[in-house]
C-alpha positions in Angstrom: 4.2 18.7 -50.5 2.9 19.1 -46.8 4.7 15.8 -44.6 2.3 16.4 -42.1 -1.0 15.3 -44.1 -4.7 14.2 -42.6 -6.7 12.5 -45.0 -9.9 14.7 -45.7 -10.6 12.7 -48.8 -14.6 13.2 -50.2 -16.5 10.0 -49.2 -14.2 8.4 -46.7 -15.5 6.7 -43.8 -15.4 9.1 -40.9 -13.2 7.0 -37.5 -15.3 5.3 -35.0 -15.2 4.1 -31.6 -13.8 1.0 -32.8 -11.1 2.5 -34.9 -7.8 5.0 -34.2 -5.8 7.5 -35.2 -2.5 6.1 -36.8 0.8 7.3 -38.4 2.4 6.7 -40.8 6.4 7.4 -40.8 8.2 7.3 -44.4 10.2 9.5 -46.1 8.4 7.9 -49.7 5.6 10.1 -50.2 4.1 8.0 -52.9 3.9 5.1 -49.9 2.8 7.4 -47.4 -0.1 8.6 -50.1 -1.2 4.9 -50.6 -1.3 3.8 -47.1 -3.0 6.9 -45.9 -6.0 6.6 -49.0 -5.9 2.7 -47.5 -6.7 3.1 -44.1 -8.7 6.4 -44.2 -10.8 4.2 -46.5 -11.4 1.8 -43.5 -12.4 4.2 -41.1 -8.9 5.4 -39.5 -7.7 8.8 -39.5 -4.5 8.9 -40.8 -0.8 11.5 -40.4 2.3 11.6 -41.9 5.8 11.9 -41.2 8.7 11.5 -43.4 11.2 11.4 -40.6 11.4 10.5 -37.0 11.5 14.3 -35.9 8.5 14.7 -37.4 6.4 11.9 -36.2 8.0 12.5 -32.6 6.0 15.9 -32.6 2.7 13.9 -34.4 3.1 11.8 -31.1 3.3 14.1 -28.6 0.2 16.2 -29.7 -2.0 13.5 -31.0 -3.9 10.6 -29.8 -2.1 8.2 -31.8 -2.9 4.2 -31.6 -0.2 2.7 -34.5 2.4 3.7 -35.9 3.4 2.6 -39.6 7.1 2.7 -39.3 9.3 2.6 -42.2 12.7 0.7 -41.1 15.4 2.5 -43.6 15.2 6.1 -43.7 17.3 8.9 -43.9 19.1 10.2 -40.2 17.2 8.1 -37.4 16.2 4.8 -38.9 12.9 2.8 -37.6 14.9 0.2 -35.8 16.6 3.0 -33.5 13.4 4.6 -33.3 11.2 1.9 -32.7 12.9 1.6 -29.2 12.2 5.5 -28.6 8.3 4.6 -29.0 7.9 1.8 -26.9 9.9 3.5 -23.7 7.4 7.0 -24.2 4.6 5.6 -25.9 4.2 2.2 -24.6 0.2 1.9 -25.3 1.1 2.6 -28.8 1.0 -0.2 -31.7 3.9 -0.3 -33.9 4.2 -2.3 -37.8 7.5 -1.9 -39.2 7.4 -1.7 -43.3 10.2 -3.0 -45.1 11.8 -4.5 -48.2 11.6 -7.8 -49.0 15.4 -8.2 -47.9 15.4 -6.4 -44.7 12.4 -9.1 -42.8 15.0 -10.3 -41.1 15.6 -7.0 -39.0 11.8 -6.7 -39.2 11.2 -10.0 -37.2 13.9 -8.5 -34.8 12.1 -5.6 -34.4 9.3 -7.9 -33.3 11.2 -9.5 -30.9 11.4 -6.4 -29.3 7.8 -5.6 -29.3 6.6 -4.4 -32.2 3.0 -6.0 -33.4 3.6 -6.9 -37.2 5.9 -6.2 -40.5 5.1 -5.6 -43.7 6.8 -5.9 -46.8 6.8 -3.5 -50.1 5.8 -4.0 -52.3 2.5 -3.9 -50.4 -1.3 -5.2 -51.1 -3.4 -2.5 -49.4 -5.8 -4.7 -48.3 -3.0 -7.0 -46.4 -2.0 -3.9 -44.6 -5.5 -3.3 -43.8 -5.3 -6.6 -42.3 -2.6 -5.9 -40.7 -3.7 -2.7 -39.0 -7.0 -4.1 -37.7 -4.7 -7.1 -35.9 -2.5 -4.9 -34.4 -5.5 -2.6 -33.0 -7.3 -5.5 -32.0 -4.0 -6.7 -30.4 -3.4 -3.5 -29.0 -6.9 -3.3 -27.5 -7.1 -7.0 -25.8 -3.9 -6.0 -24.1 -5.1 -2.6 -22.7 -8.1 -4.8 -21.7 -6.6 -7.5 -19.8 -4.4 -4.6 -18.0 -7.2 -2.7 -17.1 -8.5 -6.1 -15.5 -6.0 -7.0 -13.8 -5.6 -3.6 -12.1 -9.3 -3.6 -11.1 -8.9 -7.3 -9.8 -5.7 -6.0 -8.2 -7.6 -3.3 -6.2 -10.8 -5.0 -5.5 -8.7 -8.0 -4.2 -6.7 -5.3 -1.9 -10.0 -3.1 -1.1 -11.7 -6.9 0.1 -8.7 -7.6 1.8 -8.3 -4.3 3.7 -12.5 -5.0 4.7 -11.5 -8.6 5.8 -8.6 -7.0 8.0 -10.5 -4.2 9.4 -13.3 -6.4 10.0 -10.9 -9.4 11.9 -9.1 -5.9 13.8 -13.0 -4.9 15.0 -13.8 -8.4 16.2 -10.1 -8.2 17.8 -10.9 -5.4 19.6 -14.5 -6.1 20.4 -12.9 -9.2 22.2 -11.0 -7.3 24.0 -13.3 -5.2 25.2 -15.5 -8.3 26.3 -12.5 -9.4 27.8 -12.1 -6.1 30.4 -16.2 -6.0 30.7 -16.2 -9.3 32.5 -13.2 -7.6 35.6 -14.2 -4.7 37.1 -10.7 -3.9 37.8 -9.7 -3.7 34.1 -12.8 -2.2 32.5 -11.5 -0.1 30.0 -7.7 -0.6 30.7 -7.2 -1.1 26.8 -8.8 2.2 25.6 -6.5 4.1 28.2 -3.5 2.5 27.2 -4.3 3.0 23.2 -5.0 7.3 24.2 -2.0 7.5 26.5 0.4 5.6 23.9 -0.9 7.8 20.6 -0.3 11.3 22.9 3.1 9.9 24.0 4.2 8.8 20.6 2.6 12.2 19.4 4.7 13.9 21.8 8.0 12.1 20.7 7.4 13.6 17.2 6.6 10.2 15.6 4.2 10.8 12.5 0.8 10.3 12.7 0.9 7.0 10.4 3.2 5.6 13.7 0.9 7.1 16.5 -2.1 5.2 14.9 -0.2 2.0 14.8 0.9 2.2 18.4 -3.0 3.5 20.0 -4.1 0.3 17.9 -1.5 -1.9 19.1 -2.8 0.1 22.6 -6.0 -1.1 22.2 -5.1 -5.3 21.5 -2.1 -5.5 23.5 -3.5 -7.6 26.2 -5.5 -9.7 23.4 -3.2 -12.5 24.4 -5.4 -13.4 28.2 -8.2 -14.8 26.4 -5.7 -17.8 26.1 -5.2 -17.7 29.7 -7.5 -19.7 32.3 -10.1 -17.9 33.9 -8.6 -18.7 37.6 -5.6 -17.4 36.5 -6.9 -14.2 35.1 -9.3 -13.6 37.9 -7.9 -14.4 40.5 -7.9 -12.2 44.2 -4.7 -13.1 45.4 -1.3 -13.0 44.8 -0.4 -15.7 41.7 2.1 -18.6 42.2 4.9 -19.0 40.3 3.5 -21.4 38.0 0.7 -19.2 37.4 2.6 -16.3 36.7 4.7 -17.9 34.2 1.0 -18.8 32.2 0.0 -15.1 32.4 3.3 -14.3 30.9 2.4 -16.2 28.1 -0.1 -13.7 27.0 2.3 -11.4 25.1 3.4 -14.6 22.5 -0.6 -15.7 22.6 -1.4 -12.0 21.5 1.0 -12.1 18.4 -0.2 -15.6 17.4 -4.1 -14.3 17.4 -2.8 -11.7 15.2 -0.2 -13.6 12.8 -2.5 -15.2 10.5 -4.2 -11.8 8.9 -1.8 -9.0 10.5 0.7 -8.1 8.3 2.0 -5.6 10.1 5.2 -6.9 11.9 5.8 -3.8 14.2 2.3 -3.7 15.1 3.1 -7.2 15.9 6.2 -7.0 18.0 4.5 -4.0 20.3 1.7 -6.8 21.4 4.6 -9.1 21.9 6.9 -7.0 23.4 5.1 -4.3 26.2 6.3 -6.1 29.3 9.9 -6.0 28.3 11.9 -3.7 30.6 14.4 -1.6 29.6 17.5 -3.3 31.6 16.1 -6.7 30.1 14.8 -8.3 32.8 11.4 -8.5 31.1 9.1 -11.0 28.8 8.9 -13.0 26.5 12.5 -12.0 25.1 14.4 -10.6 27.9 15.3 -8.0 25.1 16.9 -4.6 27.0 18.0 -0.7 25.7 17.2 0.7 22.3 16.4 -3.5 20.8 12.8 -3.0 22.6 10.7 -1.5 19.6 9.6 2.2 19.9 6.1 1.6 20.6 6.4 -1.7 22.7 8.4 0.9 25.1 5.4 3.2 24.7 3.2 0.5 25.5 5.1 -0.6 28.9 4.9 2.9 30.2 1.3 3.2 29.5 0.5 -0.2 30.5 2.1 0.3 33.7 1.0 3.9 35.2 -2.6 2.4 34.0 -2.2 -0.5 36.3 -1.1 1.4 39.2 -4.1 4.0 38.8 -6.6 1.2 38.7 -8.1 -0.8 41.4 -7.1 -4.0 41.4 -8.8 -7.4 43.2 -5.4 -7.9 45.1 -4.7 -5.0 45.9 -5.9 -0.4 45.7 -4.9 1.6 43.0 -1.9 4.1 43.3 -2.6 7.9 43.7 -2.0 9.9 39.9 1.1 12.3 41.9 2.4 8.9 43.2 2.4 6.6 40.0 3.9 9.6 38.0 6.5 9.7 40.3 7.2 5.6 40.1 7.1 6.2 36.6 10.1 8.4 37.0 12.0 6.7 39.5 12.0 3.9 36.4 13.2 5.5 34.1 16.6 4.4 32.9 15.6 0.5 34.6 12.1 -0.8 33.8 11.2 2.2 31.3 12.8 3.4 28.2 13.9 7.2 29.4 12.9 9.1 26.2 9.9 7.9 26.6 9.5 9.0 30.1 10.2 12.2 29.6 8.0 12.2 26.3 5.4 10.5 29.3 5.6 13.2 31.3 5.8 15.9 29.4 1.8 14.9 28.5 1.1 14.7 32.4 -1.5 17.4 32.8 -3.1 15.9 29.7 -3.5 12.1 31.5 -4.3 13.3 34.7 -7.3 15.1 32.8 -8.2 11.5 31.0 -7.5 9.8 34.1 -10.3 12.1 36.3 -12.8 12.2 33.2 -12.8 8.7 33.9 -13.3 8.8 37.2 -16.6 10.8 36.4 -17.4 8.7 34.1 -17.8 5.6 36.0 -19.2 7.6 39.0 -22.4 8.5 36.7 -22.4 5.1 35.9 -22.6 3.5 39.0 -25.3 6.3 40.2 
């Protein structure tokens, strides 16, 4: 007798969309016979096995949706296979069949996750029954995974458009912020290029040298907290004013803390005015504690500054800031990323006169 039997029976309902493939594992052939006349009757197409090795191959080469598994057979019994099914086949329904003095192992086996037991001897339409729970079972469950994934990514893919669109208003604030001083027009753009070819030129990976340009870009976010006379003002700042436009590094992380996520992004907008000997602000951090890109970001920040005209005083020649830059290095500036800095110089001095040209056509 072939084990491994479809049902091709004359007049039986062909499967559906709402039906499955199942098998049927038994080493009775009689009890395979019934169960597969049963359930090809009602639509299912049906496969045998009268062992475990055998239904193991059925499974692996078949689209199978339940399994009928018989609990004592010869070699591997049900029990020890049943486990075997749920690790490879998880989306797979399982009924264990049983005698009458075994349902306690059955209900076991339940415990464990299979969908239903039945006993022999068996009423054929109970089983059919039984199948059509366990499929419908089976098919709620897929259903409410396959929910819950969507509403997993449309909840991230909204809250990646709710990010990106707080980061663009961010930004755009900072940009309104430079367009009302002259003398930092643009300062945040420069910053954000100079920072992404320096961390491109430390060999940090591109996921890192996006971070840092963005970080680049709101690092100075923070001065919208800070009072307009402060900000804008033409002379040298007192003390007590200098200590307010200090605060704008832990004002820039609190504008971003409620919908950033990104902690390193974070500590960069807190952290650029640190110095590497750690006589900087807010945390007086020094050496290797100041965060890769916040030492980026200092570098940047500062050979920007000193190219720039300010209200209080003229901006720096590029030969002469470089050369500040350098005499830093090891004090105010992280020294591998001076030499990472520098190593990009013919590249910044290009940006630096582009802009220049820039603003020339403007003004003309």
């Amino acid at each position: 007798m072939n084990q491994f039997r479809m049902s091709h029976d004359k007049g039986v309902n062909m499967p559906n969309d709402n039906t499955g493939c199942v098998l049927i594992v038994d080493d009775e052939a009689v009890i395979c016979k019934l169960l597969n006349l049963r359930l090809s009757q009602g639509g299912y197409t049906c496969y045998e096995a009268s062992n475990t090795t055998q239904a193991s191959i059925l499974l692996q080469n078949h689209p199978i949706t339940l399994v009928l598994l018989d609990i004592r057979m010869p070699g591997k019994s049900g029990e020890e296979y049943l486990n075997e099914i749920l690790d490879f086949h998880p989306d797979t329904a399982v009924i264990m069949v049983t005698a009458v003095n075994d349902a306690h192992m059955a209900i076991n086996c339940m415990k464990r996750g299979a969908y239903d037991y039945l006993t022999k001897p068996f009423n054929l339409d109970e089983v059919f029954l039984s199948a059509e729970r366990a499929m419908e079972k089976r098919r709620l469950i897929l259903e409410n995974r396959d929910y819950q994934n969507n509403l997993e990514q449309k909840v991230a893919v909204q809250a990646q458009k709710i990010k990106d669109s707080f980061l663009n208003s961010i930004k755009a604030l900072a940009y309104a912020l430079e367009a009302k001083d002259d003398y930092t027009s643009g300062h945040s753009q420069r910053v954000g290029d100079m920072a992404a070819v320096t961390a491109e030129e430390m060999g940090l990976p591109a996921e890192e040298q996006e971070r840092i340009k963005l970080a680049g870009l709101i690092h100075d976010i923070g001065k919208i907290g800070i009072r307009g006379t402060v900000l804008n003002k033409e002379g040298r700042l007192t003390d007590d004013e200098y200590e307010e436009m200090k605060r704008h590094c832990q004002i820039g992380e609190r504008i971003l803390s409620p919908v950033m996520d990104d902690k390193e992004l974070m500590q960069m907008v807190r952290n650029h005015h640190e110095r590497y000997d750690g006589k900087g602000y807010p945390d007086g951090i020094a050496g290797q504690s100041i965060p890769t890109g916040a030492a980026i970001l200092s570098v940047c920040d500062a050979f920007d500054a000193m190219t720039s005209e300010r209200s209080y005083r003229s901006s720096m020649e590029i030969d002469s800031a470089f050369k500040e830059i350098e005499r830093c290095s090891g004090t105010q500036f992280n020294p591998e990323v001076v030499n990472a800095f520098l190593k990009a110089k013919d590249y910044f001095i290009s940006l630096m006169n582009t802009n220049v040209s820039v603003e020339m056509e403007v003004s003309i």
